[in-house]
Backbone as numpy.savetxt, mean C-alpha at the origin, in Angstrom:
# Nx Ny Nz CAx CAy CAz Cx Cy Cz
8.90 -9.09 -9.92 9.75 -8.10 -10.53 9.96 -6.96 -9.55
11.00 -6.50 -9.25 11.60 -5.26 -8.30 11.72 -3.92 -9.26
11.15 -3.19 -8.81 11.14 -1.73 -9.47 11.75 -0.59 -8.60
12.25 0.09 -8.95 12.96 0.98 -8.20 12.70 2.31 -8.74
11.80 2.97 -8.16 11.40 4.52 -8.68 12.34 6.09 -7.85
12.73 6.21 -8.84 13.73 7.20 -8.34 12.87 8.28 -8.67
13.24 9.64 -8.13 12.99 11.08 -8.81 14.09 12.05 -8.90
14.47 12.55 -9.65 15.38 12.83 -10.38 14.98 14.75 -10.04
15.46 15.47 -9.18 15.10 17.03 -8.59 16.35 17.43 -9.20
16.22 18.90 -9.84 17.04 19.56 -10.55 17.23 20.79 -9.38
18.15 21.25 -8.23 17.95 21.77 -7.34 18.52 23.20 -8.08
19.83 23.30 -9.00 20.13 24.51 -9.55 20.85 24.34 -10.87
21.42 24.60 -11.62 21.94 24.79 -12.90 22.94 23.85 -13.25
24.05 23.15 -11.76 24.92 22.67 -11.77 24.85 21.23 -11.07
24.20 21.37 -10.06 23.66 20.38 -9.24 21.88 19.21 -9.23
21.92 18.32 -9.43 20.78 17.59 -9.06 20.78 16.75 -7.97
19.97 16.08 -7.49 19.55 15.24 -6.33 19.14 14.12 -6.85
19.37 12.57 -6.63 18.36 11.74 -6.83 17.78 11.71 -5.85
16.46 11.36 -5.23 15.65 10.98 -4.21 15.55 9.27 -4.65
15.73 8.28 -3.60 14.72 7.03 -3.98 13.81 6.80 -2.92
12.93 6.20 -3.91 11.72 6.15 -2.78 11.51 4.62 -2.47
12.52 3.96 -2.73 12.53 2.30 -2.06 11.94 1.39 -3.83
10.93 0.18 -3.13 10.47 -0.67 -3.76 8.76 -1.01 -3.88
8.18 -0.97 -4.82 6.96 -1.24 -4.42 6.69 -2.49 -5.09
6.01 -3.64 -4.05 5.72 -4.90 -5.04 3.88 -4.87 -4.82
3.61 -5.06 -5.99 2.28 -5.50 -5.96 1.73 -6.49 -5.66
1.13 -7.30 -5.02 0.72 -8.38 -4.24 0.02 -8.91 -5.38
-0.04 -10.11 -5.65 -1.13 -10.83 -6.86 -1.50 -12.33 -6.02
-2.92 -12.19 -5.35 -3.37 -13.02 -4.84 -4.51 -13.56 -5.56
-4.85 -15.33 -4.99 -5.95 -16.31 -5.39 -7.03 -15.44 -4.88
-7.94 -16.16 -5.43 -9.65 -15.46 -5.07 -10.03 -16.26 -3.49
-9.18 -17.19 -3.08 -9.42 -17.80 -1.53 -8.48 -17.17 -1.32
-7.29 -16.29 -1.33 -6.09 -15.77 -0.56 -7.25 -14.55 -0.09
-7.97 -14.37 -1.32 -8.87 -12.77 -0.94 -9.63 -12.71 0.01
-10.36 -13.80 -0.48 -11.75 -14.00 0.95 -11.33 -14.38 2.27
-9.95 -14.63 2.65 -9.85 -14.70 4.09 -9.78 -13.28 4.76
-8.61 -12.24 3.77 -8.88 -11.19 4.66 -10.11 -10.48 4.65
-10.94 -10.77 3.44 -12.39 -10.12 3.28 -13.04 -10.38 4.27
-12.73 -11.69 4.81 -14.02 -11.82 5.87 -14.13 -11.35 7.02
-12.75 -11.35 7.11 -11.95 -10.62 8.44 -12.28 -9.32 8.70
-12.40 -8.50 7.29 -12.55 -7.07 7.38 -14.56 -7.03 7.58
-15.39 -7.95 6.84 -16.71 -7.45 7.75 -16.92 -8.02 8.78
-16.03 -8.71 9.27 -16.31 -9.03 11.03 -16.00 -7.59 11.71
-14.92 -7.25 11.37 -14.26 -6.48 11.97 -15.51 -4.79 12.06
-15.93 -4.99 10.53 -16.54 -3.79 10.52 -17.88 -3.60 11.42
-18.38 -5.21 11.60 -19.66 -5.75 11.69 -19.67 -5.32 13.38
-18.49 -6.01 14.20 -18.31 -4.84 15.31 -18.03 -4.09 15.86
-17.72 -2.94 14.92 -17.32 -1.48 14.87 -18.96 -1.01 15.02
-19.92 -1.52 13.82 -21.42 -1.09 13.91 -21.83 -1.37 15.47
-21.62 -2.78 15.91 -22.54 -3.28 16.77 -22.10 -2.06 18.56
-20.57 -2.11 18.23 -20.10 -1.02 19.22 -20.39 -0.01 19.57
-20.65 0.72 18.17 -20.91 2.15 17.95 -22.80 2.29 18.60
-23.70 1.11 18.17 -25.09 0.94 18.57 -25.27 1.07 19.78
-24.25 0.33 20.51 -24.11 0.02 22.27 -24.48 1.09 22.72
């Protein structure tokens, strides 16, 4: 589903603005779509630690 969030600024008595601020989609992933980037992220963190020890 595409959502489109506008904001609606009242600048003076006669005049308004719409602003849009684009599209936001929410991602709805499997519990294996999850754990690939999960694992990715404590490798990643795992040598950020081991770096930082060096």
């Amino acid at each position: 589903m595409t959502q489109t969030n506008e904001k609606i600024v009242v600048v003076s008595k006669d005049t308004t603005v719409r602003r849009q601020f684009g599209h936001r989609v929410r991602l709805a992933l499997s519990p294996v779509q999850v754990s690939v980037p999960d694992g990715q992220a404590h490798a990643a963190r795992a040598m950020w630690n081991l770096l930082h020890a060096w």
